[in-house]
N, C-alpha and C positions, 0 to 999 in steps of 0.2 A: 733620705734627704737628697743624694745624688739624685736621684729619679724624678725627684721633684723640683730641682734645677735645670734637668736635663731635658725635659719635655717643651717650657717653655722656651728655649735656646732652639730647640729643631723647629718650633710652630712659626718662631718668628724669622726663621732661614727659610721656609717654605713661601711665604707671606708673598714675595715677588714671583714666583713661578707661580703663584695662583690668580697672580694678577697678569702676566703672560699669556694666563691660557684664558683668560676672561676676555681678554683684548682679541683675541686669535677666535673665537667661539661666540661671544655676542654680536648683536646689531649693534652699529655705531651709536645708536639712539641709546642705549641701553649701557654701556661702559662706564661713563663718568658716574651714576649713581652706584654699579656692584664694585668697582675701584672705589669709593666712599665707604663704603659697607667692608669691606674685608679692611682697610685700612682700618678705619677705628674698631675693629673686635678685639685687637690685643688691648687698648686702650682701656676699654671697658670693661673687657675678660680681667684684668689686673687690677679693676677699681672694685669690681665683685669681687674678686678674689681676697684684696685685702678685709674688707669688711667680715667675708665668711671667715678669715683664720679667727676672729674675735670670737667664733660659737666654738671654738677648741679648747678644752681643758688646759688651762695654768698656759693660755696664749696672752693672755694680760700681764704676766708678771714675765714674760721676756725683755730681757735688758734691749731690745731692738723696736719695744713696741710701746716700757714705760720705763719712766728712772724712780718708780714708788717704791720699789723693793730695797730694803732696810741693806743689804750685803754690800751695794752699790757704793762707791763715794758721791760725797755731796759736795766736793769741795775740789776743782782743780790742783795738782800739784803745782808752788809758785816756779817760775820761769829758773836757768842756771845763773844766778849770780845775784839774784835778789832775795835773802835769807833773813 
């Protein structure tokens, strides 16, 4: 699970030095669309990503992904002082 927190943390501290070297290495004609392109793939990458945890075994009945699971409360505890 660390590993799988940690991967996305370093792609998206990378994201600007990729875009540095894209600026420094293309023709000016050609920047504003791969600055486009690298900006939105973590965007994306993490809207697929979400979807695919869905084809994981018992990824449906995580309390971060549904509140169906019977263990769960249904009911807020009331506020201090109204009993």
């Amino acid at each position: 699970m660390v590993v799988g927190r940690t991967l996305p943390g370093l792609a998206i501290g990378v994201i600007p030095v990729g875009i540095s070297v894209l600026r420094d290495e293309l023709p000016a004609a050609r920047v504003d669309g791969a600055v486009s392109l690298v900006s939105a793939t973590p965007g994306v990458g993490g809207a697929i990503g979400l979807l695919l945890t869905l084809a994981i075994p018992g990824a449906r009945r995580s309390p971060h992904i549904t509140s169906s699971d019977a263990s769960l409360p249904t009911e807020l505890p009331a506020p201090a002082g109204e009993h």
